[in-house]
Each structure stands twice: as C-alpha cells, then as structure tokens.
MIVEX-922457 format. One record per residue (C-alpha): residue number from 1; x, z, y. Coordinates in nm, 4 decimals, padded with zeros to 6 digits. Layout:
BEGIN
(NUM,(X,Z,Y))
...
This chain:
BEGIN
(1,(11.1088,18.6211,11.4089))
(2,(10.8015,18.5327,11.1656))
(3,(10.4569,18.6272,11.3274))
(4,(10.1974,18.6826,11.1661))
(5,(09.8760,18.4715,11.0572))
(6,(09.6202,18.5441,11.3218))
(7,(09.3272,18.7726,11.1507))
(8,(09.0471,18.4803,11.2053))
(9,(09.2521,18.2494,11.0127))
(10,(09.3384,18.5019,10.7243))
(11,(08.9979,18.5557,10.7207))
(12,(08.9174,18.1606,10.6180))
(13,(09.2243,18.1541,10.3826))
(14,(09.0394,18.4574,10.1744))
(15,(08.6645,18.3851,10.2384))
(16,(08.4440,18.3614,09.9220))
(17,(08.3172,18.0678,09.8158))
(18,(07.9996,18.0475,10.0169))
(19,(07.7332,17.8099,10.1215))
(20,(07.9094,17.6669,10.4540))
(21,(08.1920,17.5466,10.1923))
(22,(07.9442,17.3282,10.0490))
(23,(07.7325,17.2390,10.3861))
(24,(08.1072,17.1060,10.4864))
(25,(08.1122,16.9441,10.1649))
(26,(07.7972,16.7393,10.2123))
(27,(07.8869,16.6464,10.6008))
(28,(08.2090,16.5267,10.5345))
(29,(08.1532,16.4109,10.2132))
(30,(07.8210,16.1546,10.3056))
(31,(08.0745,15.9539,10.5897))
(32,(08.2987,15.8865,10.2568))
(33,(07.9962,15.7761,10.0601))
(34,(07.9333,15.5402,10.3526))
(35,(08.2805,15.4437,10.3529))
(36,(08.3348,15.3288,09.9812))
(37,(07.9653,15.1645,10.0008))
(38,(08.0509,14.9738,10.3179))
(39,(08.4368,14.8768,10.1524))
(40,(08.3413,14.7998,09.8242))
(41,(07.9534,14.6274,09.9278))
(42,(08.1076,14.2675,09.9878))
(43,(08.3081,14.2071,09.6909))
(44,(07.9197,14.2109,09.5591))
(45,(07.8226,13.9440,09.7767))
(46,(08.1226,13.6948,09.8757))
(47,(08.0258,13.4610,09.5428))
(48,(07.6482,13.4767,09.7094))
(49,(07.7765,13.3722,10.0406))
(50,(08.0051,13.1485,09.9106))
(51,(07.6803,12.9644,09.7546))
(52,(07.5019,12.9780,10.0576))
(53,(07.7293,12.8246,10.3063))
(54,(07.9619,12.6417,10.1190))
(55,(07.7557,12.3856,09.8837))
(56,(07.9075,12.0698,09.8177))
(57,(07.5964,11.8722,09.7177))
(58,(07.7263,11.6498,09.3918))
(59,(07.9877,11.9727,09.2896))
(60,(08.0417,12.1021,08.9313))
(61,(08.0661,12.4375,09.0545))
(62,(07.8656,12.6339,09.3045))
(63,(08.0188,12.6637,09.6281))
(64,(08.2872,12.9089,09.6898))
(65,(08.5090,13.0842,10.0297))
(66,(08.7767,12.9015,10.0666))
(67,(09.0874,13.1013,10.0260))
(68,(09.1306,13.1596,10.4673))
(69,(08.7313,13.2938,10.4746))
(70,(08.7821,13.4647,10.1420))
(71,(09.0793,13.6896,10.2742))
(72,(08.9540,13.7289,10.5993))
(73,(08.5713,13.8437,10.4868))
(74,(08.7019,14.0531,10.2557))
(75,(09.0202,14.1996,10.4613))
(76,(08.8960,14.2328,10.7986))
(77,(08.7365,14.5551,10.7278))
(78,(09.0322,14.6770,10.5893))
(79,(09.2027,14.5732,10.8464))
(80,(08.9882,14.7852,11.1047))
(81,(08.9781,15.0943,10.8984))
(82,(09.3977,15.0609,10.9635))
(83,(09.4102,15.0852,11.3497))
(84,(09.0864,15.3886,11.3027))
(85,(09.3282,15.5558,11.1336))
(86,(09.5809,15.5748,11.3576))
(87,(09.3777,15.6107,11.6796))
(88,(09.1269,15.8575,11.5466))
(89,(09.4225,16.0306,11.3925))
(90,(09.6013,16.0711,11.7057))
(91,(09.2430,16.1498,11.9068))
(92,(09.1549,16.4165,11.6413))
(93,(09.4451,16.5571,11.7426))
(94,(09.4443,16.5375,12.1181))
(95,(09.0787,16.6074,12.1397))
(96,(08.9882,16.8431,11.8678))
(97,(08.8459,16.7457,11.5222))
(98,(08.4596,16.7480,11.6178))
(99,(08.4659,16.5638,11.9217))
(100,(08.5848,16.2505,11.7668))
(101,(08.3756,16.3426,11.4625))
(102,(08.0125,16.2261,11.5922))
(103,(08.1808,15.8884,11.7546))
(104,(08.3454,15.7547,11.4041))
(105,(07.9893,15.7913,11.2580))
(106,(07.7982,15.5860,11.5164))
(107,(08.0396,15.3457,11.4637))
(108,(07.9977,15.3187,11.1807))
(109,(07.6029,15.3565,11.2043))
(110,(07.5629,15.0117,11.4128))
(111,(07.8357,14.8027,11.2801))
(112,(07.6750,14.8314,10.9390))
(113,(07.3594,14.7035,11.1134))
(114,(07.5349,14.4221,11.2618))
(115,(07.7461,14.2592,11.0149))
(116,(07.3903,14.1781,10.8563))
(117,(07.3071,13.9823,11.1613))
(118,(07.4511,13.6591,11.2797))
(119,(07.4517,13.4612,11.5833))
(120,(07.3537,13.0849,11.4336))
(121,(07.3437,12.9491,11.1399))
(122,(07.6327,12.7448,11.0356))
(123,(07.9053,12.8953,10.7960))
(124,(08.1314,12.9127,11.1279))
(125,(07.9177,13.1217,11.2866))
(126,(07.8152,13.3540,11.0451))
(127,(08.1142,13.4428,10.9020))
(128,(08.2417,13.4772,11.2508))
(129,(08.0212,13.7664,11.3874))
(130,(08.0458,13.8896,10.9896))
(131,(08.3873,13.9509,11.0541))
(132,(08.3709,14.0654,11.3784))
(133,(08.1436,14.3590,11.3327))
(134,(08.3358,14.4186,10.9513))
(135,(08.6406,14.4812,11.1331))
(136,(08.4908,14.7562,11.4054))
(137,(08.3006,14.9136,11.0847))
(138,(08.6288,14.9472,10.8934))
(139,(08.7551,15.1391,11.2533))
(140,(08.4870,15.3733,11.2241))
(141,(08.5689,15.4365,10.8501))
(142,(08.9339,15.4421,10.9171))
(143,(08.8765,15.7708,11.2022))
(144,(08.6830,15.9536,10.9083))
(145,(08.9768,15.9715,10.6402))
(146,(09.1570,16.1805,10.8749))
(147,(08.9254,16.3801,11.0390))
(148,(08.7191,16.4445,10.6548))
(149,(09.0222,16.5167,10.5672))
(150,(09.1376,16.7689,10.8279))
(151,(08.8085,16.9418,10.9015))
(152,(08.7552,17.0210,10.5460))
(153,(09.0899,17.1671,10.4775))
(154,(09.1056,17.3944,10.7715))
(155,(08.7512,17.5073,10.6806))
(156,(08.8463,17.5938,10.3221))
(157,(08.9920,17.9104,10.1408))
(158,(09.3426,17.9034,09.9920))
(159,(09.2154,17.9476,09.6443))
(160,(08.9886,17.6564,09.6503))
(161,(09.1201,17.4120,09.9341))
(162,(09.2281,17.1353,09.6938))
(163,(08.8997,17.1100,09.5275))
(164,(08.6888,17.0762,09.8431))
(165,(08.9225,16.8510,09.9960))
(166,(08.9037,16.6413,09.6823))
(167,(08.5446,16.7075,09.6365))
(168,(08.5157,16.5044,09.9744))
(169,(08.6822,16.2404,09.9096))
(170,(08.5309,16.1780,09.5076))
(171,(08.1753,16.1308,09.7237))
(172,(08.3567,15.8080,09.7172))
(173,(08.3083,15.6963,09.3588))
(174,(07.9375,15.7766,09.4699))
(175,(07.9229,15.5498,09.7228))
(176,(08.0885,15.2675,09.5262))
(177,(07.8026,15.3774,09.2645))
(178,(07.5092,15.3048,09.4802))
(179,(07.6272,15.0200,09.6536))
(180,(07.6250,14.8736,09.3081))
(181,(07.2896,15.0228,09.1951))
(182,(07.1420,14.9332,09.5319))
(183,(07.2657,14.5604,09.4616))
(184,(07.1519,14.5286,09.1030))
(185,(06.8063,14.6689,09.2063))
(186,(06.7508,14.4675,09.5646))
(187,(06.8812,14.1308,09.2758))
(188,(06.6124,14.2396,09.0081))
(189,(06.3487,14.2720,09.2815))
(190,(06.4614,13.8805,09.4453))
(191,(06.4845,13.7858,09.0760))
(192,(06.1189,13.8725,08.9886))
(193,(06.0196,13.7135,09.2849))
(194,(06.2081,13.4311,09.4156))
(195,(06.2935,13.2666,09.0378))
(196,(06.5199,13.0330,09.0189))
(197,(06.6368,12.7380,08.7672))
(198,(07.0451,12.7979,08.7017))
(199,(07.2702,12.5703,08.9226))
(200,(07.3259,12.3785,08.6224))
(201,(06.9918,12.2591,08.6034))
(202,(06.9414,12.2355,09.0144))
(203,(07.2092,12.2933,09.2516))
(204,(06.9882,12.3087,09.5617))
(205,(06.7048,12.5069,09.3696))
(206,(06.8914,12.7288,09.2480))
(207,(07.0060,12.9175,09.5499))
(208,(06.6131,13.0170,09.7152))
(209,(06.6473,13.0654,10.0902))
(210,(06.5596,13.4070,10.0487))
(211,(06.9013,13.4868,09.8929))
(212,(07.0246,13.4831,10.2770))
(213,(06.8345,13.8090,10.3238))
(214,(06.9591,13.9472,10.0279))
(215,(07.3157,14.0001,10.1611))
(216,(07.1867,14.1164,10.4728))
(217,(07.0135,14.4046,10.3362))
(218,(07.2745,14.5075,10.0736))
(219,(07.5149,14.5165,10.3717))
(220,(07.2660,14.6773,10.6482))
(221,(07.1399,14.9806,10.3774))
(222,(07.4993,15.1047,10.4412))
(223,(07.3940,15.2677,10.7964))
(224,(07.1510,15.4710,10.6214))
(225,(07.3529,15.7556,10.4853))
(226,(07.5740,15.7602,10.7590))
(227,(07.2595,15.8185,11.0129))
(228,(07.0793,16.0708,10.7783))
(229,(07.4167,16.3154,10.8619))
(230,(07.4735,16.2460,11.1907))
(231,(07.2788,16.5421,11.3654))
(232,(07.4165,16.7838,11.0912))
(233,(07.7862,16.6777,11.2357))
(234,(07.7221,16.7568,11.5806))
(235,(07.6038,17.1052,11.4746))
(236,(07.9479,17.1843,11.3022))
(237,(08.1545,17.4012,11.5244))
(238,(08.5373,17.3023,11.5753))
(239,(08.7823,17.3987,11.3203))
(240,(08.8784,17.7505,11.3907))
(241,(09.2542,17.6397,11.3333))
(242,(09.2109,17.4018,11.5903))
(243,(09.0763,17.6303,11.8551))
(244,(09.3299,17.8688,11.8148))
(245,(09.6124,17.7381,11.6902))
(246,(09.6226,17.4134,11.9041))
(247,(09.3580,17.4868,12.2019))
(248,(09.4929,17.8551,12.1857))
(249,(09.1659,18.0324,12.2217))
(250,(09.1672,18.2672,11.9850))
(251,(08.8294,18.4334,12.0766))
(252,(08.6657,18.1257,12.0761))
(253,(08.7620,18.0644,11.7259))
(254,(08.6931,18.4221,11.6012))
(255,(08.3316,18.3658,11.7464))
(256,(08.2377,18.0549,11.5951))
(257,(08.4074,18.1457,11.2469))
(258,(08.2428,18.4797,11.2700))
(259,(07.8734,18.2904,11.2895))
(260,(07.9785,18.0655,10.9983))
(261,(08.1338,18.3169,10.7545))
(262,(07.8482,18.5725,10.8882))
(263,(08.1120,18.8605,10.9087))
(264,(08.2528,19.0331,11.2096))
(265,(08.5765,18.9316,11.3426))
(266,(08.7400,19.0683,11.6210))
(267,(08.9704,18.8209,11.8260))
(268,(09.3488,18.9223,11.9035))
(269,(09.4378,19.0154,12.2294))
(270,(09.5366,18.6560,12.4266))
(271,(09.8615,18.7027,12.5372))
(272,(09.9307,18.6346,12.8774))
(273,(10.2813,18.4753,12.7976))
(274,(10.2863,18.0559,12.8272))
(275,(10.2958,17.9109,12.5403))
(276,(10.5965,17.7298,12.4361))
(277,(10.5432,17.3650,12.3721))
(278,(10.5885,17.3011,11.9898))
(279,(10.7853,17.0096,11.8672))
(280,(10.6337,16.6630,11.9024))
(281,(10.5947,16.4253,11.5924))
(282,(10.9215,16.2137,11.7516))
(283,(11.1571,16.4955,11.7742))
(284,(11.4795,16.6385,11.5707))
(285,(11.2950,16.9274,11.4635))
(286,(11.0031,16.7208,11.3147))
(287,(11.1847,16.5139,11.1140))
(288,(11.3939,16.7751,11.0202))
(289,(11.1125,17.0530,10.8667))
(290,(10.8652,16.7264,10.7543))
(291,(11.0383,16.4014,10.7846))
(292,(11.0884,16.3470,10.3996))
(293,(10.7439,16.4895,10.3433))
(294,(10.5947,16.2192,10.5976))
(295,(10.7946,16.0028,10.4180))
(296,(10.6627,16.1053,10.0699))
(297,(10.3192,16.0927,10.1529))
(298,(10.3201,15.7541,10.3512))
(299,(10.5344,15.6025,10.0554))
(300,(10.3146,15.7393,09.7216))
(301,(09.9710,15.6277,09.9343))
(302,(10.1321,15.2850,10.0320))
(303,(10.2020,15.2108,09.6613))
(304,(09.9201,15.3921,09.5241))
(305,(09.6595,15.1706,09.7438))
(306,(09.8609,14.8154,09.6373))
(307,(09.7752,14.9142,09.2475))
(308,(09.4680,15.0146,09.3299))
(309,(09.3020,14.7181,09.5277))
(310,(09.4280,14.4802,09.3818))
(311,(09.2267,14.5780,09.0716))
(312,(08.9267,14.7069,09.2389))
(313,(08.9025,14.3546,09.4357))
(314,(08.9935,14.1242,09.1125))
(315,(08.7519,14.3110,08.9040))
(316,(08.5059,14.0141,08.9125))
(317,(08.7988,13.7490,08.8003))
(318,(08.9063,13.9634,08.5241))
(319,(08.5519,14.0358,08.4132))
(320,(08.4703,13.6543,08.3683))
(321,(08.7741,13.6549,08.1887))
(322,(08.6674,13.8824,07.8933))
(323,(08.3325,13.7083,07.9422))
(324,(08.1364,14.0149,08.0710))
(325,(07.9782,13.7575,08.3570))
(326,(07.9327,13.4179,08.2072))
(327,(08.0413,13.1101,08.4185))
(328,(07.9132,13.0423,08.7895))
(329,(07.7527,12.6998,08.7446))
(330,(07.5123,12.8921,08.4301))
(331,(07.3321,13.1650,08.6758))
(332,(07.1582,13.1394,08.9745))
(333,(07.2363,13.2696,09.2752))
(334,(07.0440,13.6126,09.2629))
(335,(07.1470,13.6542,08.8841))
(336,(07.5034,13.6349,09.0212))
(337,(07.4745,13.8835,09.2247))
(338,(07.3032,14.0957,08.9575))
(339,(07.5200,14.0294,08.7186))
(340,(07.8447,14.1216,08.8944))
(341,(07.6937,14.4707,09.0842))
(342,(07.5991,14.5655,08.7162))
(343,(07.9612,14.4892,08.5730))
(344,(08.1198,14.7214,08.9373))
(345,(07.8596,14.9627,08.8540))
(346,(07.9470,14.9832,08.4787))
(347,(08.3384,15.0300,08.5407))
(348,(08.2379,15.2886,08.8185))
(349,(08.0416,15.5190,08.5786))
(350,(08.2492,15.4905,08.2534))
(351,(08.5752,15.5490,08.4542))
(352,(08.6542,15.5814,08.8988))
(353,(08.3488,15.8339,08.9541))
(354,(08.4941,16.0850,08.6178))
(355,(08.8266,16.0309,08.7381))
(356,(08.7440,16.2064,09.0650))
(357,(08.5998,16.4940,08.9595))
(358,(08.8498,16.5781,08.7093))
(359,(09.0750,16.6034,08.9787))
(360,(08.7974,16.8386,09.1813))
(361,(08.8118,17.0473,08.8844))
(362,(09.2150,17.0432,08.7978))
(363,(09.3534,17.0271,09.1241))
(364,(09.3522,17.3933,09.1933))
(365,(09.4735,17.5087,08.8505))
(366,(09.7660,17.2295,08.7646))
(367,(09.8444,17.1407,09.1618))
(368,(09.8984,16.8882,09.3229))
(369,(10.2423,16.7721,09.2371))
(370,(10.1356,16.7423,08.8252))
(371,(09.8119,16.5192,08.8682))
(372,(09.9691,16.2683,09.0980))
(373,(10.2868,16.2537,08.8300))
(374,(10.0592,16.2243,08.5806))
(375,(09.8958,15.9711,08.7512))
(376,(10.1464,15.7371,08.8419))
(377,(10.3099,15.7805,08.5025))
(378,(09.9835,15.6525,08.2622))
(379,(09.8711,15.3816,08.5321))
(380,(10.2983,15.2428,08.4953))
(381,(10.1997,15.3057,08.1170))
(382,(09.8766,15.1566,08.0801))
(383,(09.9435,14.8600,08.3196))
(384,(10.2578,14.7594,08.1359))
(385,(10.0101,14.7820,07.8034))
(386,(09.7733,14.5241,07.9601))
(387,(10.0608,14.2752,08.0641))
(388,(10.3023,14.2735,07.7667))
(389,(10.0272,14.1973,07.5326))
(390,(09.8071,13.9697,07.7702))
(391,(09.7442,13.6685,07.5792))
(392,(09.6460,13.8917,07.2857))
(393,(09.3840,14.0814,07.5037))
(394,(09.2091,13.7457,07.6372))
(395,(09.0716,13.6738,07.2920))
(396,(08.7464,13.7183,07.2104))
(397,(08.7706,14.0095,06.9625))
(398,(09.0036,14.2222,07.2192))
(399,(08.7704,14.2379,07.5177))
(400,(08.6801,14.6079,07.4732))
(401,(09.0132,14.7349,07.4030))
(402,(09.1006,14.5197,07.7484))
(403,(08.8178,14.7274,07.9287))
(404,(08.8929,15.0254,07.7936))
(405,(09.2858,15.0061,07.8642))
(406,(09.1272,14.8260,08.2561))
(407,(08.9539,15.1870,08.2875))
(408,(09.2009,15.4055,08.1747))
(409,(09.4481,15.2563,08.4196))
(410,(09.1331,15.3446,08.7001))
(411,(09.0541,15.6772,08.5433))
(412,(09.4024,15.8048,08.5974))
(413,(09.4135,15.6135,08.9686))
(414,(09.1032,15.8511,09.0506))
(415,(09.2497,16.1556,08.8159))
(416,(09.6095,16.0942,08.9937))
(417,(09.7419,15.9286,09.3322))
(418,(09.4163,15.8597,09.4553))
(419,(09.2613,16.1362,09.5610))
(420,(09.5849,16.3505,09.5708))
(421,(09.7632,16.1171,09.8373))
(422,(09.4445,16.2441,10.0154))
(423,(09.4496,16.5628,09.9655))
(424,(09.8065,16.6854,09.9982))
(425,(09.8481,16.5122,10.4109))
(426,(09.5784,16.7181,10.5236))
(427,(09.7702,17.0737,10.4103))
(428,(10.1148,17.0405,10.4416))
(429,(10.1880,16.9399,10.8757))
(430,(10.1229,17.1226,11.1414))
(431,(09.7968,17.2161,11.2648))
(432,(09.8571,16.9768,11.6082))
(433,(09.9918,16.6968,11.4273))
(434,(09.7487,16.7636,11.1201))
(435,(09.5103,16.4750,11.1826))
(436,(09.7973,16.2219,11.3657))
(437,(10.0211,16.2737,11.0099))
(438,(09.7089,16.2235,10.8069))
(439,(09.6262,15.9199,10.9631))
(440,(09.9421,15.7559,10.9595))
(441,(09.9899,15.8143,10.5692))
(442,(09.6156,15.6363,10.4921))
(443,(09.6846,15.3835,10.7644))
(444,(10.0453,15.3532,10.5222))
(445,(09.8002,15.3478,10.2188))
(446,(09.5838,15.0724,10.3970))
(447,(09.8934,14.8654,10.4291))
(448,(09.9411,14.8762,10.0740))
(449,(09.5460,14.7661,09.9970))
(450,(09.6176,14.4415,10.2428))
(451,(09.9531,14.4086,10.0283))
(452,(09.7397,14.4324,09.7190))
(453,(09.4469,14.2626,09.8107))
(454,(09.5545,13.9140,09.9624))
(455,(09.9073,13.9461,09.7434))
(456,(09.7733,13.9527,09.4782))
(457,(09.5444,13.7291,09.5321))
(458,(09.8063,13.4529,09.5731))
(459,(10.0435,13.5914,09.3470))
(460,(09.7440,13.6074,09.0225))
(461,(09.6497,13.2478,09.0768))
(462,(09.7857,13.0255,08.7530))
(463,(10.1601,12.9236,08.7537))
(464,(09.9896,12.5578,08.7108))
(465,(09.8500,12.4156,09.0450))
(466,(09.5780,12.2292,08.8710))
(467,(09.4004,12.5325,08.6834))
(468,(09.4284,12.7507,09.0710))
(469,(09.1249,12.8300,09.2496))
(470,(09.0455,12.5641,09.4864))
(471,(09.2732,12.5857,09.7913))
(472,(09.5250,12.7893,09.6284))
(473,(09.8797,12.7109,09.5925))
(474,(10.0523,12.8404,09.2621))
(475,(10.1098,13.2192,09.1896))
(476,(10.2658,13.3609,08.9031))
(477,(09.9624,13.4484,08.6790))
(478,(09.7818,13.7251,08.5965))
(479,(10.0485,13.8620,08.3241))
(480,(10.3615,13.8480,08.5805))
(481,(10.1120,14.0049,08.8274))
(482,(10.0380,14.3138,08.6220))
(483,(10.4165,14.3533,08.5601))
(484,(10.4998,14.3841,08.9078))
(485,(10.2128,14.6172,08.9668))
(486,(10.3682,14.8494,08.6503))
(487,(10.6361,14.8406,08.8724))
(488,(10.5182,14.9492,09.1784))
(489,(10.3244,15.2154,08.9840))
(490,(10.7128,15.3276,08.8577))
(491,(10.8095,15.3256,09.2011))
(492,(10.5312,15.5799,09.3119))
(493,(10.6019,15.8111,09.0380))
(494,(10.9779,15.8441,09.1846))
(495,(10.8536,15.8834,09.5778))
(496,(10.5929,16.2015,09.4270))
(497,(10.9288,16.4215,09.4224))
(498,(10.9452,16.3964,09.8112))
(499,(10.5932,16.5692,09.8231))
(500,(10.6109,16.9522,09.8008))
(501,(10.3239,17.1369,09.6263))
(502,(10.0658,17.3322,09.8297))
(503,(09.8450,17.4892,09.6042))
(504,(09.7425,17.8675,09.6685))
(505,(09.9035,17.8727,09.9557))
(506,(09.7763,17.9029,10.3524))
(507,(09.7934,17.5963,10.5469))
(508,(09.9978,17.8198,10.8211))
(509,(10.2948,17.9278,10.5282))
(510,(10.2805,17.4931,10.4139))
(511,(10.3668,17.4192,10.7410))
(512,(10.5848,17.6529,10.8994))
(513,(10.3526,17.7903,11.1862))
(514,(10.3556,18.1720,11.1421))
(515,(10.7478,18.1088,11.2057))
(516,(10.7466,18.1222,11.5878))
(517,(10.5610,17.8080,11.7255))
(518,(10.8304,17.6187,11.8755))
(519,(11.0373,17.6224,11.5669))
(520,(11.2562,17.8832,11.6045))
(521,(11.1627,18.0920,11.3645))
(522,(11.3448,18.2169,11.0534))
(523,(11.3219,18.0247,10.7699))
C-alpha cells in the first residue's frame, strides 16, 4: 500500500523560493569554493616549488618535481578527498547530515594552514609534511561533496531542486577563479618587490628567497573562506528529511522546518507501531529498485572525472605548447607563477565558471538526462576535433582556434557531466542511504581524476624517450592521448541511459519511499 508524503515534507517540495534557499546556497556553496581553491591552488605552484627545491646548479632548465614528487604533491589530496567521501558519506548517514557538517569544515580549516608549514628545510622534508597535511585536507573536502550535496537537495523545492543543487556545486568555478586571481595578485605584489633577473641570465638570482613564502600563502589563504562560514553551519538545523524520515521524529522536523519556512506546520501523529527496518545498501531489494542507477551514476562520474582532470591538470603543458607561457629558463620564478595563474584564470572565465551556470539555469527546464547527453556527446566531439587534426593546431597561426576548441570541450564538461553527475546522486536513493550513495559515486568520480591525472600523465609524455620530461619513460603523445580520452567521453555518453531523470519530481516519489518503507509497497 503507497503512503503518503508526510505534510512537513510536502511542505519543502512546494515552498516558494525564499531567502533560506539562498542562505543554504551560500553555506554549502563557500565549503565548494574552498574545495576547488584548495584542489586546483597547487597546479599554480608545483613549477615554483620545483625551482625552489630542486636546482641543479650548472642546469639548462630550472629545476623541476621529479615525476614520484610530482604525482604524489599533486595526487595526495585527491587521494584524501577519496576515503572523505566514503567515510563522511557513510557518517552523514549514520549520524545525520549536520553533525558531520561542522567537522569536514575544520578539517579543512587547519589542514589548509598546515600544508603551508613544514618541518625543516630540505626538499624531503617539505614535501613530506606538504603531503601529509594535502592528503587530510582533500578528506575534509571529500565529506563536503556528499553532505553539500545532500543537505541542499533535501532543503530544496521540487520545482527548483536541480538549480540549487547545481548552484552549489558551480561556487566551484569560483573558487578555481580566485585561487587564480589570488595567485596572479600575491606574484605581481613579490614581482614589484622582490625583482628578479630571468634564470637565463642568473639561475641562483633568479629564484629570491622570498618566493618560499609565496607558496605558503597562496596555499594557507585557502582556510579563509572555509572559517568565515563555519558558525553559519552550526546554526543550520538538520535536514527535515533526515529527522523524519531516517531519525523518525516527525515533530522534530515539523518544528525546525516550521522556523525556517516561517509557516505553521503541524506534525503527524507518531505512530506507536516499530518501525520496520528498511533495506540496507547490500541487500536484494537494493540492488534490485537502484542497483543499475548506482551503477549509472558511479560509471558517468568515473569517466566524466578521467576527461576532466586530465585537462584541468595538463593545462600548463598544453598552454606552453600554443606559446601562451613562454619557456621556463626565460622567466623568473615569481613571473612563473604569474604567468601560469593568469593563463588558469583566463580559461576559467572565458569557459568552466559559464559552463556552470548554464547548467544552474537549464537544469530545471531541459533535465537532467539532456545536459549530461549533451555533454558527453560535444566533449567526444570536440576532443576527437583537437586530436585528428593535432599537428595542424600546434602551429603558430592555429593557437586560438586550439583554445577555443580546449574551452569548448571545458564549457560543455561544466554545461554537461560535471555538475549533473553531482546533482542527480543526491535525488534519486533513499533518504538513509542518500549521503552513503552520494559518496560512493564522487569517491567513483575521484577514481577516475587519479586515472586521469597520473595516466595521463605517463601516457601524454612523447612516444620518443629523449624529448620526455625528465624521469619519464615513453607515453604515447599528446594526439593518441586525446583519442583515448574521445573515447572514454563515448563511453560516458552510453552509461547516461542507466541514470533516470528526476526533474519536478519529490525526492520521496525518485526513490520509492512513500511506497511502504521496507519495500513492500506497490510499485
């Protein structure tokens, strides 16, 4: 027998648009901006550290990461944000959605802090504790994706749930925005004061000791935002699907939903009957009802995230390719760093932060299902473009129409699978499982950045040994590498179809819980 949607819930599902929306907006939205700031912050500065700590007095070239450091400085964090996602996933769940809330931030808060300080002074040492405190940052991020996720779409409306759950997670493309306009003005401000001859003219000169500082700060400003929303998080009251539909107090939730929507609404009756135990995430009657959507969502993020980092953490390589940042050994150190945070900032602007909010503003009226089709199908498109053609786009004449094809291929990352493979795990399970499901598909997703970002950094390197980065074996070249990522982009267009579409529709009806709890309902 179907039951029906309890009256505090129906009341969120049609609730104007008001100013809590927003409020929840803001909250959830400023841990994301932290998140994408503290991701993206080090692909600004691993050329700057590898100048630092890696000179080779007598080198042609400024000093680099070798390949081991490089990976691990720039995958640790990713790393970390994996296992959040999972355990904060699964806590969300067993603890309810705010609890866990306020610990993910502080987390986050002091690990930002630390990974700008290091015990000693040697390269051992610093990149050490650097990747120490990276990888318990990137677990604090990791318990936000499923808990911004969550919160924000069991606070929503039906009519307008997409857009504020995707409104959350484009505060993103802001974050990767001012982590590059932090960088380029902390570099200006080094610049102007710390000058410095290029490393042709003086290797030692022309990294200034004071360039170790700049790193630090660029990485440490990161705590900021996250601080700055920390008391406003431990004012939000628990989701009111939590409360009833998982800690079964039903009054509870009518009383705190009643003070945030500022209307009266009377609680049902508790029922004196036990509650049946619903299904856990291991049984029959999971997989049954949501075992090919689990699979759908883990598979499209998984593929989605190898496309996507690959390019986001080769973006400096491909830019001295079409000559946008002009060879190492003719900057200094600061310039460097100037150089390639204005380049990150450029692409953001022009292309990831519009991309985002074309889905805010689509996402509602075309669904889900279209824009992450859409998606998939002009990033297989436009990556098959760039590859095909390579040689012809690496001469000098065709570097714009290589940027502008390069930020297409973002823009419909950002207008597609990105923020869709987001969205959709946070509507369609159960409200007990909501958080656990949504982790494991963005902990699937982080699999696919580690996949993209230390593949592909093998697999890009030239097919001739002697033209590799130093330390790198042979890979199979840029070209052959965008291939097989218009391939994987192919592959996530087919695994969409496993996703169903949830838009207009109350998060109870997605996922089967006004059907009798344990299950047995009609369907």
């Amino acid at each position: 027998m179907a039951k029906q949607q309890l009256k505090v819930l129906n009341a969120l599902d049609v609730a104007q648009t008001q100013c809590y929306h927003f409020t929840a907006i803001i909250i959830a939205g400023m841990g994301f901006f932290t998140d994408a700031y503290d991701l993206f912050c080090i692909s600004l500065v691993t050329k700057l550290l590898g100048r630092i700590y890696y000179h080779v007095d007598g080198a042609a070239k400024p000093g680099t990461l070798p390949p081991n450091v490089s990976a691990a400085v720039n995958g640790v964090a990713l790393c970390g944000t994996l296992a959040g996602q999972l355990f904060f996933g699964w806590l969300g769940d067993k603890m309810g959605r705010k609890k866990v809330y306020g610990l993910t931030l502080m987390l986050m808060f002091f690990c930002s802090i630390a990974s700008g300080l290091s015990f000693g002074h040697n390269a051992k040492a610093v990149m050490s504790t650097l990747c120490f405190f990276r990888f318990w940052l990137g677990f604090g991020i990791g318990g936000d994706y499923p808990l911004s996720a969550t919160i924000m779409s069991e606070y929503a409306n039906k009519k307008t749930r997409g857009a504020f759950i995707a409104a959350v997670f484009a505060m993103q493309g802001f974050g990767i925005l001012g982590g590059g306009i932090f960088a380029i003005a902390m570099s200006s401000i080094f610049q102007a004061k710390f000058g410095a001859p290029t490393y042709e003219v003086d290797p030692v000169a022309s990294t200034v000791p004071q360039a170790d500082y700049l790193w630090r700060i660029i990485l440490m400003v990161g705590a900021l935002p996250a601080a700055l929303t920390y008391y406003w998080r431990l004012k939000m009251p628990e989701t009111a699907r939590y409360t009833a539909l998982v800690a079964k107090n039903t009054k509870q939730a009518a009383s705190d939903m009643s003070k945030v929507l500022q209307v009266d609404i009377e609680a049902e009756p508790q029922s004196n009957e036990q509650p049946k135990a619903g299904f856990g995430l291991f049984s029959k009657e999971f997989a049954r009802r949501h075992g090919l959507h689990l699979l759908g969502t883990t598979s499209t993020w998984f593929l989605l995230d190898i496309a996507f980092y690959s390019q986001n953490l080769f973006q400096k390589d491909i830019f001295s390719a079409i000559g946008w940042i002009p060879p190492a050994k003719t900057m200094n150190a600061i310039e460097e760093v100037f150089r390639i945070a204005r380049a990150q900032t450029l692409i953001a602007m022009c292309s990831t932060v519009p991309g985002y909010w074309f889905t805010v503003a689509f996402i509602d009226r075309i669904g889900r299902f279209a824009i992450q089709l859409m998606g998939f199908f002009f990033m297989t498109v436009f990556m098959f473009a760039l590859a095909f053609p390579y040689n012809h786009w690496t001469h000098k004449d065709n570097r714009i129409g290589f940027v502008v094809m390069y930020s297409l291929t973002f823009f419909f990352a950002n207008f597609g699978p990105n923020a869709t493979t987001f969205v959709v795990p946070a509507e369609i399970f159960p409200a007990r499982l909501r958080s656990t499901c949504h982790g494991i598909s963005a902990a699937s997703g982080k699999l696919g950045a580690m996949v993209g970002a230390f593949g592909f950094l093998y697999l890009a390197q030239n097919q001739d040994k002697a033209k590799a980065d130093a330390g790198y074996p042979a890979g199979i070249g840029v070209k052959n590498s965008l291939i097989v990522l218009g391939v994987i982009n192919l592959l996530g267009l087919l695994f969409t179809f496993l996703v169903p579409e949830s838009k207009g529709k109350s998060l109870e009806e997605m996922s089967g819980e006004n059907e009798g709890e344990n299950g047995a309902g009609t369907e």
